[in-house]
DOLOKOL-507817 format. One record per residue (C-alpha): residue in one letter; z, y negated, x; residue number from 1. Coordinates in steps of 0.5 Angstrom, whole numbers. Example, Ala and Ser with C-alpha at 12.3 -4.5 7.8 and 13.67 -1.06 7.14 Angstrom:
<pts>
+------+-------+-------+-------+-----+
! rest !    c3 !    c2 !    c1 !  nr !
+------+-------+-------+-------+-----+
!    a !    16 !     9 !    25 !   1 !
!    s !    14 !     2 !    27 !   2 !
+------+-------+-------+-------+-----+
</pts>
This chain:
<pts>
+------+-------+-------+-------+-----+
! rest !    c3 !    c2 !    c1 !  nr !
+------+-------+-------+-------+-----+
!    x !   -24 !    34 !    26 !   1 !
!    x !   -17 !    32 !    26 !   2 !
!    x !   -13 !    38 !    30 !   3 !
!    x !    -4 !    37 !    27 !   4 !
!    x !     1 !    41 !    30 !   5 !
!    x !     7 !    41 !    25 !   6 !
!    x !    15 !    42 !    26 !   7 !
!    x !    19 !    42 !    21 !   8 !
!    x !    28 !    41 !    23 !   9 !
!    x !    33 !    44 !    20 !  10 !
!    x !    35 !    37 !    17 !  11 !
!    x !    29 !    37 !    13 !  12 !
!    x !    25 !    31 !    18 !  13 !
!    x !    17 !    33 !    19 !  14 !
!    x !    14 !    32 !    25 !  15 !
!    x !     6 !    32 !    26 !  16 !
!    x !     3 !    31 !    32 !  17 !
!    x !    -5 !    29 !    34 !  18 !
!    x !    -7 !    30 !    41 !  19 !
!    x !   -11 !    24 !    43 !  20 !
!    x !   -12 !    25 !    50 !  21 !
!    x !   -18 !    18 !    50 !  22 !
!    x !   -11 !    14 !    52 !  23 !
!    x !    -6 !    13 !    57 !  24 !
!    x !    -2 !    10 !    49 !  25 !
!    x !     1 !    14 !    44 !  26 !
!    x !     4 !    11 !    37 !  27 !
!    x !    10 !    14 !    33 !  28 !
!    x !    10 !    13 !    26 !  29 !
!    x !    16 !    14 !    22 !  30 !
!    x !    15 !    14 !    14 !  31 !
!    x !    20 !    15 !     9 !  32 !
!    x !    19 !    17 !     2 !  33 !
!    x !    21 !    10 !     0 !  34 !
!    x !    18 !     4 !    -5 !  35 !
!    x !    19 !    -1 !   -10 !  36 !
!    x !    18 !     4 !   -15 !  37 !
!    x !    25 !     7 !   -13 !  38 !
!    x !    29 !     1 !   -15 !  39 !
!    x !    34 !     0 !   -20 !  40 !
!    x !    29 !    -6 !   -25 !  41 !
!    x !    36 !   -10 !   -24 !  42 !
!    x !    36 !    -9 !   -16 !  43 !
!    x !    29 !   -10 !   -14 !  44 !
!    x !    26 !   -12 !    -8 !  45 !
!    x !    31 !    -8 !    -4 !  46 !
!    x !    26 !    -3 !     0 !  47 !
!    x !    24 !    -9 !     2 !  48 !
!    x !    30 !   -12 !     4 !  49 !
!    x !    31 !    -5 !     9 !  50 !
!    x !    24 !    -8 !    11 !  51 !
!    x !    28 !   -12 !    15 !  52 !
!    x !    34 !   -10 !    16 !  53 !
!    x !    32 !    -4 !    20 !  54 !
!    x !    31 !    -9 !    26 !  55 !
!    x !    36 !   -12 !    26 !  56 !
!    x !    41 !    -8 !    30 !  57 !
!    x !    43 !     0 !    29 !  58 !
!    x !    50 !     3 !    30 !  59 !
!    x !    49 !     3 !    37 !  60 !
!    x !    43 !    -1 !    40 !  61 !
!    x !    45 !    -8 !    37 !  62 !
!    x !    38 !   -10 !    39 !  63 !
!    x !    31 !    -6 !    37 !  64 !
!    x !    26 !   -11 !    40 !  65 !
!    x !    29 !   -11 !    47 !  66 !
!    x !    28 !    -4 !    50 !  67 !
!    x !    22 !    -3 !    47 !  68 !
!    x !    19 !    -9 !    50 !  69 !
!    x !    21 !    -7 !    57 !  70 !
!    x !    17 !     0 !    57 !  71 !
!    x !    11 !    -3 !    55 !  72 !
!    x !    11 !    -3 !    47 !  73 !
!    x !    10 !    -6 !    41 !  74 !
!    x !    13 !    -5 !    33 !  75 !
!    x !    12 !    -6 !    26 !  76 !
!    x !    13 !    -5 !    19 !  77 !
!    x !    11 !    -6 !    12 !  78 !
!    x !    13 !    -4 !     5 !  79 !
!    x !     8 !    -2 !    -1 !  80 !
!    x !    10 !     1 !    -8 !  81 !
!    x !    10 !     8 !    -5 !  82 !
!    x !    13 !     8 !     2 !  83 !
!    x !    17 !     5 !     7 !  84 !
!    x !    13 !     5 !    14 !  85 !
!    x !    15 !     4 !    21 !  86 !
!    x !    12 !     5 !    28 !  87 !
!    x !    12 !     4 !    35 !  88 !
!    x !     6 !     4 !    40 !  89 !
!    x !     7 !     4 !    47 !  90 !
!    x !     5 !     8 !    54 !  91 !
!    x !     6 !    15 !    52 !  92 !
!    x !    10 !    17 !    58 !  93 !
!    x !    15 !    12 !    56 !  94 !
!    x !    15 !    15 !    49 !  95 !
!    x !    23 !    18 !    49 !  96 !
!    x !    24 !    10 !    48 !  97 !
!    x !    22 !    10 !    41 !  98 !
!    x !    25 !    17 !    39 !  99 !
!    x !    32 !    14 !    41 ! 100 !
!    x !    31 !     7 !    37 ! 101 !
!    x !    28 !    10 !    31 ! 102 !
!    x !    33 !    16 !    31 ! 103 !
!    x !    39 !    11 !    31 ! 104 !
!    x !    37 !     6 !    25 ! 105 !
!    x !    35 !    13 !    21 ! 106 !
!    x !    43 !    15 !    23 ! 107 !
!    x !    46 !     8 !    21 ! 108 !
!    x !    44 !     1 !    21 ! 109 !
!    x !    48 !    -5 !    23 ! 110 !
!    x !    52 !    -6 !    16 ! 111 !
!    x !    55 !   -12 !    18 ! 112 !
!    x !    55 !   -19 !    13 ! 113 !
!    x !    52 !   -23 !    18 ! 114 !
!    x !    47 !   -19 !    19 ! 115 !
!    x !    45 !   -17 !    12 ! 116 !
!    x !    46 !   -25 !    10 ! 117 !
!    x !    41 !   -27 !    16 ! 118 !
!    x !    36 !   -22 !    13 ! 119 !
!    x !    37 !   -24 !     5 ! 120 !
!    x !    35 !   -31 !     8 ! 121 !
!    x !    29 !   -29 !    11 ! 122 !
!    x !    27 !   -25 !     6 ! 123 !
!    x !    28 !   -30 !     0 ! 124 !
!    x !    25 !   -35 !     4 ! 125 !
!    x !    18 !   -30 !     5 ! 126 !
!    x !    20 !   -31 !    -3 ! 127 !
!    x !    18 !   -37 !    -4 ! 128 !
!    x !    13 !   -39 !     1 ! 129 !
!    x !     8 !   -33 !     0 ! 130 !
!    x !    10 !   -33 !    -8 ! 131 !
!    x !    12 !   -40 !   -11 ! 132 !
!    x !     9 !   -45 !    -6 ! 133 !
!    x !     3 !   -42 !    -4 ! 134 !
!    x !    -3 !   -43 !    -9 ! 135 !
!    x !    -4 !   -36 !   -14 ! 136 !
!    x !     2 !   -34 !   -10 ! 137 !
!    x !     5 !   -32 !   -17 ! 138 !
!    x !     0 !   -28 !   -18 ! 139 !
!    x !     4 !   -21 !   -18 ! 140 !
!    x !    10 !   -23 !   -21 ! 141 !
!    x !     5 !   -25 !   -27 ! 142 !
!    x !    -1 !   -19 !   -27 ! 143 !
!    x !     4 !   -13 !   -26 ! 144 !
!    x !     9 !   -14 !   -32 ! 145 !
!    x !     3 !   -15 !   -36 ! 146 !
!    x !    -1 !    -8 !   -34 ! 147 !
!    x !     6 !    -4 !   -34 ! 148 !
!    x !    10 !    -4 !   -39 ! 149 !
!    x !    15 !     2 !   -36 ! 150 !
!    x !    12 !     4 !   -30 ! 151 !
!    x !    16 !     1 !   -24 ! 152 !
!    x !    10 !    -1 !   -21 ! 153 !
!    x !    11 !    -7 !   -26 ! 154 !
!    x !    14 !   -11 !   -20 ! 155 !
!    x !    10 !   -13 !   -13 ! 156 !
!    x !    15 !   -10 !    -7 ! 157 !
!    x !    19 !   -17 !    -6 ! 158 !
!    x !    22 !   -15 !   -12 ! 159 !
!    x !    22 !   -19 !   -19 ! 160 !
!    x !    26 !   -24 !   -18 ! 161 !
!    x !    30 !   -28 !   -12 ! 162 !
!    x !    36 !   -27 !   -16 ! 163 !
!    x !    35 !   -20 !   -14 ! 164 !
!    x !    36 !   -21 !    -6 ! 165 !
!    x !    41 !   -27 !    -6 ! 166 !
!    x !    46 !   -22 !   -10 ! 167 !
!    x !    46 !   -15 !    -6 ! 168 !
!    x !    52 !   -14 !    -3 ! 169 !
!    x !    54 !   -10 !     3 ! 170 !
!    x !    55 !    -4 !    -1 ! 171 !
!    x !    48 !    -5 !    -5 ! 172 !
!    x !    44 !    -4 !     1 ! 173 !
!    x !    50 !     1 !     5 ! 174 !
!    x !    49 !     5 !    -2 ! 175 !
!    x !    41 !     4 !    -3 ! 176 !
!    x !    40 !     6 !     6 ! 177 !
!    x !    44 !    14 !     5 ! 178 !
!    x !    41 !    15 !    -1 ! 179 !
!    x !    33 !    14 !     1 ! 180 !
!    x !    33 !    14 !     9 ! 181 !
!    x !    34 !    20 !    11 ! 182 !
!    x !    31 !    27 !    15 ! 183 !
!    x !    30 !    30 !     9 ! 184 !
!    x !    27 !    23 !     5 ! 185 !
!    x !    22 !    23 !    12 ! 186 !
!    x !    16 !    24 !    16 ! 187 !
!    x !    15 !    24 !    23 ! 188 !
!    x !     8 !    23 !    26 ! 189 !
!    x !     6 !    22 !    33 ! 190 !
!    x !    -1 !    20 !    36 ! 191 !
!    x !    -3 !    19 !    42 ! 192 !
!    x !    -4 !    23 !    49 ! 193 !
!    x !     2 !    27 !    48 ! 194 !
!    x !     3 !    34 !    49 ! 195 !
!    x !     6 !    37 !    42 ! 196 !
!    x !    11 !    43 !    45 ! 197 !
!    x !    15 !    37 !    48 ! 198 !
!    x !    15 !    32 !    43 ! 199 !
!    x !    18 !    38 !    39 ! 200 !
!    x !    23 !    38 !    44 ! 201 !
!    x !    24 !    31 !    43 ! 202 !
!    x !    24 !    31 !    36 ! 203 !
!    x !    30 !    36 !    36 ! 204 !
!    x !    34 !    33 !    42 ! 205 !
!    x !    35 !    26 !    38 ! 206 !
!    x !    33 !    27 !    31 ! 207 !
!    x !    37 !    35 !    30 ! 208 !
!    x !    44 !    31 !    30 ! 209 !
!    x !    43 !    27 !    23 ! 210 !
!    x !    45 !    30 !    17 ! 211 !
!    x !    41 !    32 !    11 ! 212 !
!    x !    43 !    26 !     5 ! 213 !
!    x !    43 !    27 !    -2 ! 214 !
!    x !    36 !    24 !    -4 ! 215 !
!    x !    35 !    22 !   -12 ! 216 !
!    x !    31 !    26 !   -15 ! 217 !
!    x !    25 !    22 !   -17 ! 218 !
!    x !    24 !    21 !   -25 ! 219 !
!    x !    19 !    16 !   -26 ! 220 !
!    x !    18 !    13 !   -33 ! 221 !
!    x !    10 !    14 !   -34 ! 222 !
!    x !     6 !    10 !   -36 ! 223 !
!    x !     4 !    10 !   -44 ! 224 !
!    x !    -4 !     9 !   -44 ! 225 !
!    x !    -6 !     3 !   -46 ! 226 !
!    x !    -9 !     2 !   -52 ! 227 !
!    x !   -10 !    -5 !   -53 ! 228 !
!    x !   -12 !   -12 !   -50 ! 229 !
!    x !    -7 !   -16 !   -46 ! 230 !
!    x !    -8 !   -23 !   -44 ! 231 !
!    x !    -3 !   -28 !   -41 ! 232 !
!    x !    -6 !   -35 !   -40 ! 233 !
!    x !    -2 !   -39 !   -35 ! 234 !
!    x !    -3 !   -46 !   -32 ! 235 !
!    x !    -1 !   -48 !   -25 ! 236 !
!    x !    -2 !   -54 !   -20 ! 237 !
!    x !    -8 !   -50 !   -16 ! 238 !
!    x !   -15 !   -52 !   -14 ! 239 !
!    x !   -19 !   -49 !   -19 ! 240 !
!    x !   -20 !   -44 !   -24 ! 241 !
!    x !   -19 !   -36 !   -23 ! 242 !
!    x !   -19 !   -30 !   -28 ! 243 !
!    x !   -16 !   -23 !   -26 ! 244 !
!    x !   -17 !   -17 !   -29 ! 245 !
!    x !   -13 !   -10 !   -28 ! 246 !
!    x !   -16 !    -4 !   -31 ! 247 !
!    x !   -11 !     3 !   -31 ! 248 !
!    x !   -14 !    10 !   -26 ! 249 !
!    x !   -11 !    15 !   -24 ! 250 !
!    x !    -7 !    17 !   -19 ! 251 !
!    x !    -9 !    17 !   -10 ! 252 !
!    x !   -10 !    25 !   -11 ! 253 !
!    x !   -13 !    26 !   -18 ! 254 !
!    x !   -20 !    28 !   -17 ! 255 !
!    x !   -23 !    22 !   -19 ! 256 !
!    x !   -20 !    17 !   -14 ! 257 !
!    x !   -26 !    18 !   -10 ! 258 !
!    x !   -31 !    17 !   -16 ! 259 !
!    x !   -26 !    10 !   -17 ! 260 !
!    x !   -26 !     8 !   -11 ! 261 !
!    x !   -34 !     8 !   -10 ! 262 !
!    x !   -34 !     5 !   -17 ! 263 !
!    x !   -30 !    -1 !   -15 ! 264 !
!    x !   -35 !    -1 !    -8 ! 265 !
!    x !   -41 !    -2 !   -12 ! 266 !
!    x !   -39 !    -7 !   -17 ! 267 !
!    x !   -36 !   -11 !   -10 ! 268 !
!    x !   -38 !    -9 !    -4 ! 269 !
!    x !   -41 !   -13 !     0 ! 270 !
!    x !   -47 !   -18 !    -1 ! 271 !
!    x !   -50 !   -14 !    -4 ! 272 !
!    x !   -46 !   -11 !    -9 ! 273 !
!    x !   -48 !   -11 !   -17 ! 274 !
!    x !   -43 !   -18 !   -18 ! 275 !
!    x !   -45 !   -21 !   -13 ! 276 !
!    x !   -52 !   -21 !   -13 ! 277 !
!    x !   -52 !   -22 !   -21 ! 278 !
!    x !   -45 !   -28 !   -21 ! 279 !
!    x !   -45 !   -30 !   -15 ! 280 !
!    x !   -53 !   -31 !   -12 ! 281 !
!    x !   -57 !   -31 !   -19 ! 282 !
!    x !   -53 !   -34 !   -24 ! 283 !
!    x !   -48 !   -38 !   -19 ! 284 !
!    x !   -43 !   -37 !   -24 ! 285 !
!    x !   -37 !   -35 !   -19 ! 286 !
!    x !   -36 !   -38 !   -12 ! 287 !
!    x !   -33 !   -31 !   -10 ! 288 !
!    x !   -31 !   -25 !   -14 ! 289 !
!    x !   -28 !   -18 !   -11 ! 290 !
!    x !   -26 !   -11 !   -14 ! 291 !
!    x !   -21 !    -7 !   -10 ! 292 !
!    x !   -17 !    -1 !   -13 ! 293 !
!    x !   -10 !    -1 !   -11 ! 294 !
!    x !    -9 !     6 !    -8 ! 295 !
!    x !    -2 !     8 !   -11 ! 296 !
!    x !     1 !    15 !   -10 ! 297 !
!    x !     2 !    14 !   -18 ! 298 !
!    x !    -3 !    12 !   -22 ! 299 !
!    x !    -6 !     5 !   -20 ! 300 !
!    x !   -11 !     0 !   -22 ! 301 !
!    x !   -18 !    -3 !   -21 ! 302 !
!    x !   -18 !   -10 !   -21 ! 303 !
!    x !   -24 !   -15 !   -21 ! 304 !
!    x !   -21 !   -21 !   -19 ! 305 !
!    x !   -26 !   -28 !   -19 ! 306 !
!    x !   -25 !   -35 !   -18 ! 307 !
!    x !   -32 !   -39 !   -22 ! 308 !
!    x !   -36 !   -45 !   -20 ! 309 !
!    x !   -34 !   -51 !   -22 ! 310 !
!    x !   -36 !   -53 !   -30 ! 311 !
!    x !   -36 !   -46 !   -31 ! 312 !
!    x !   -30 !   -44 !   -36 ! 313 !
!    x !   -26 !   -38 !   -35 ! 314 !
!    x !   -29 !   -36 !   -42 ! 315 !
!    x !   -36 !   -36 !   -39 ! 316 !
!    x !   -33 !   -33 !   -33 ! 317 !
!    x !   -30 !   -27 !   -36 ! 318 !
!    x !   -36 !   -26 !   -41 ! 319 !
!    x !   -40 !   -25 !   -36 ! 320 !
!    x !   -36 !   -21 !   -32 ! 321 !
!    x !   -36 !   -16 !   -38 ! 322 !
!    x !   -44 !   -17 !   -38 ! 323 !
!    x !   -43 !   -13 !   -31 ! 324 !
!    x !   -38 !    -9 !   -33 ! 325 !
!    x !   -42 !    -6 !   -39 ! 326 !
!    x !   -49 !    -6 !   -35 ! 327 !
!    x !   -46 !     0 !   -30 ! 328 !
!    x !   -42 !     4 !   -36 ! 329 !
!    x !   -50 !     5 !   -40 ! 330 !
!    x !   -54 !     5 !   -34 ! 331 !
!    x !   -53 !    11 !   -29 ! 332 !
!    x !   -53 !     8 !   -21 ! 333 !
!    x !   -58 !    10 !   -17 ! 334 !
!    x !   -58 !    15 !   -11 ! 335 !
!    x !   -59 !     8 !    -6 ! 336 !
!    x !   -55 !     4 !   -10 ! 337 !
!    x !   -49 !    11 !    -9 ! 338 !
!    x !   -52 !    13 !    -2 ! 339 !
!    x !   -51 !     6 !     0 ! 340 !
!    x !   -43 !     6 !    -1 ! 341 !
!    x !   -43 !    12 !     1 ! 342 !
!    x !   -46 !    10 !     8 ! 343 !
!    x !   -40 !     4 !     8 ! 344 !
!    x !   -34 !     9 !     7 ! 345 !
!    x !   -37 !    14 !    12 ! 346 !
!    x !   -38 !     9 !    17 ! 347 !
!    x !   -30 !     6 !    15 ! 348 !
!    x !   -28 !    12 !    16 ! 349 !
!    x !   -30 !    14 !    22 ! 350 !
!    x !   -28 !     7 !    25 ! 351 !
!    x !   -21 !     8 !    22 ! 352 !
!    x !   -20 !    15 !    26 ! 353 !
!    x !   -21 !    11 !    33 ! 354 !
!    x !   -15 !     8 !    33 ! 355 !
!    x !    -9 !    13 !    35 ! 356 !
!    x !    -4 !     8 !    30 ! 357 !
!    x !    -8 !     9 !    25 ! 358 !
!    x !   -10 !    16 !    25 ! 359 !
!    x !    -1 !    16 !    26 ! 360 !
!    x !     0 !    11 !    19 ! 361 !
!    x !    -5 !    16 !    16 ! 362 !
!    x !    -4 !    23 !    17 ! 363 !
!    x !     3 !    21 !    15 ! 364 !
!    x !     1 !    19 !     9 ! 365 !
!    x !    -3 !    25 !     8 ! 366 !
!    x !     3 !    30 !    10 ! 367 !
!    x !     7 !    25 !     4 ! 368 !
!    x !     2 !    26 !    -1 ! 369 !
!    x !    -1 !    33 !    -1 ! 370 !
!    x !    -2 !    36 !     7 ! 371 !
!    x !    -5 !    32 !    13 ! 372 !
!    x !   -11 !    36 !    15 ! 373 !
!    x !   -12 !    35 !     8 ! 374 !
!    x !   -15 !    28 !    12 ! 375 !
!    x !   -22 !    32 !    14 ! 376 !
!    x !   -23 !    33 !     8 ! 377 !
!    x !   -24 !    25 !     5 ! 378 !
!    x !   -31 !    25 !     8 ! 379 !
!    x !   -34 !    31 !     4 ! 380 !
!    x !   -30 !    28 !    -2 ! 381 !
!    x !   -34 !    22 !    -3 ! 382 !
!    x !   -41 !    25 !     0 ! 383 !
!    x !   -40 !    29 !    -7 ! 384 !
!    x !   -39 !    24 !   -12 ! 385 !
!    x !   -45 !    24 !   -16 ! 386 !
!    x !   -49 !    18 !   -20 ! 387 !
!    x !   -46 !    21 !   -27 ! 388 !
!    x !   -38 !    22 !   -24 ! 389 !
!    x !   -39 !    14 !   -23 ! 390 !
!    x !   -42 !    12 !   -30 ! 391 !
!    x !   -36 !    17 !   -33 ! 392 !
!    x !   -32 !    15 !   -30 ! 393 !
!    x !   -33 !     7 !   -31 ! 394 !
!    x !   -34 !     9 !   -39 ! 395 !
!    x !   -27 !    12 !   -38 ! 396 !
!    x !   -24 !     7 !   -35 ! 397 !
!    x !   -27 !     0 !   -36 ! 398 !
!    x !   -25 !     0 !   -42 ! 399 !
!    x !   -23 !    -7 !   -46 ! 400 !
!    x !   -17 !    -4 !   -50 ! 401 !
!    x !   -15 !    -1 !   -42 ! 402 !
!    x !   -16 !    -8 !   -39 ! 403 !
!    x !   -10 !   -13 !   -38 ! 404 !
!    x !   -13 !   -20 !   -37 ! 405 !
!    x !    -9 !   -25 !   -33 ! 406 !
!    x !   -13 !   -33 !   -34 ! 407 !
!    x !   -10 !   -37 !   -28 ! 408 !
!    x !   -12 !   -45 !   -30 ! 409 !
!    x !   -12 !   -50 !   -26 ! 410 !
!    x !    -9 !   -56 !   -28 ! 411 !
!    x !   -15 !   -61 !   -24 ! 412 !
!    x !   -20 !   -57 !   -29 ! 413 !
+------+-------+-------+-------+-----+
</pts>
């Protein structure tokens, strides 16, 4: 059981606290309410953007790495769909440090246009290497418009475009920043050996000042149900073939997620997952194959991606994927099969609260999407998935008119 003591400022800014006394360490972990999908669809890639901006220097500390450096600490950041997290570790009798660099770049950053070319540069190069040059790099640019026709999650976090970045203005990112990060828009998660009562008190001392900003209200266009099937055929200088598909769930906090997740599991989980026993080791059509879902706040996606053995064409390779597909929506999964995915998450899920960092990124998470203590809950969830949820959860989802296929040809083949 995770214990989480809350206080809530007048500004609106949550804050969580985890006592873990088996560390001299503490981790504080600032999540804001901000994605990609809150982006304009002509001005992507800008929380992204703010990614890297927010270290680059705020209104009053021009350096962010530095003084956490000299106390012991370490920090980080990353951007998803849903989010925008930041998080600092370091010794937890030095912890003030982090509340006073995280609590002057959420009341102003350094809006110079140094600064803001600098990180337009970095970020456009990010672009390019890990999107344009990198083999199956264009992968997202390509699989998510073609699965979310309305949805903002039709675009990866680094935007659609590089167009996007390199012509954000000053008073973009100043408009995009006051709107978004703000107390009210975020949440405050400390973990570690720390006394809650004082980090209330710390919170109060450096956060209490930041005003309240008028954050958007969030309207998303949903998604349609899809009803046919979508192909997109491409070819690319890359070393051999691969075929991606991309099947519509439903959203973290739908009652089938966890039904969904020990679906992908079974199908990919280990060696000795259905696909890799059948295309992998028996029928040596794949020289490696993975099914994942994406885990989006909003309703997301169950992908099945592979790559075949040389000879074998992507026709073949995606028939015998669909063979697959068919075998677990008709037969029920047997009690060791789903006891044997169980067991893995179990373990994962343990091991993941061993980390006072990870227990600070997750019950933030928690608290943003229902409440945190729901976090002891995950365990029994999954323990309740029954053979007959996952057999309707398959026929439900891994349907061919929900299915958008991706065809990724090698130009040597």
């Amino acid at each position: 059981m995770i214990e989480i003591q809350r206080h809530i400022l007048n500004n609106g800014l949550k804050v969580l606290v985890h006592t873990d006394k088996s560390t001299p360490l503490a981790a504080v972990n600032l999540l804001y309410n901000i994605g990609s999908k809150d982006e304009s669809p002509n001005q992507t890639g800008f929380a992204h953007l703010f990614e890297h901006l927010m270290f680059g220097g705020s209104k009053h500390i021009a350096n962010f790495d530095a003084p956490l450096q000299l106390v012991g600490g370490d920090n980080n950041a990353f951007t998803t769909n849903d989010i925008t997290n930041y998080y600092e570790t370091l010794p937890a009798n030095n912890i003030e440090t982090a509340f006073w660099l995280e609590s002057d770049r959420m009341l102003e950053l350094d809006f110079s246009q140094n600064n803001l070319d600098v990180q337009k540069n970095v970020v456009t190069e990010e672009f390019k290497q890990r999107y344009l040059n990198q083999p199956y790099g264009d992968l997202p640019l390509l699989f998510r418009p073609l699965a979310y026709k309305h949805h903002p999650y039709q675009w990866p976090t680094i935007g659609k475009t590089i167009d996007h970045i390199q012509q954000a203005t000053l008073n973009d990112v100043k408009d995009f920043f006051y709107k978004h990060y703000a107390p009210n828009n975020a949440i405050l998660c400390v973990s570690g050996n720390v006394n809650a009562n004082e980090i209330f008190k710390l919170a109060e001392k450096w956060f209490s000042q930041i005003p309240q900003r008028k954050v958007p209200v969030r309207k998303l266009i949903q998604e349609p149900q899809q009803t046919e099937s979508r192909f997109l055929e491409v070819e690319r200088d890359v070393p051999a073939n691969l075929i991606q598909m991309a099947f519509h769930m439903n959203e973290r906090t739908h009652e089938s997620y966890h039904a969904t997740d020990l679906l992908s599991d079974i199908l990919s989980n280990g060696n000795s997952s259905r696909l890799y026993q059948s295309l992998i080791k028996e029928q040596q059509l794949f020289a490696e194959i993975n099914a994942y879902i994406t885990g989006d706040d909003d309703p997301g996606l169950l992908i099945v991606r592979g790559r075949p053995s040389d000879g074998v064409s992507l026709e073949i390779a995606n028939k015998a994927i669909w063979n697959e597909l068919e075998k677990v929506c008709s037969d029920p999964v047997s009690d060791y099969e789903l006891q044997k995915v169980k067991n893995k998450v179990e373990s994962s899920l343990i091991y993941s609260e061993i980390s006072f960092l990870n227990k600070a990124m997750t019950l933030s998470h928690f608290e943003l999407q229902t409440k945190a203590d729901d976090i002891n809950l995950e365990a029994e969830k999954y323990e309740k998935v029954t053979s007959i949820q996952i057999q309707n959860i398959a026929n439900q989802i891994l349907l061919p008119t929900n299915c958008s296929t991706v065809l990724y040809k090698s130009k040597l083949n």
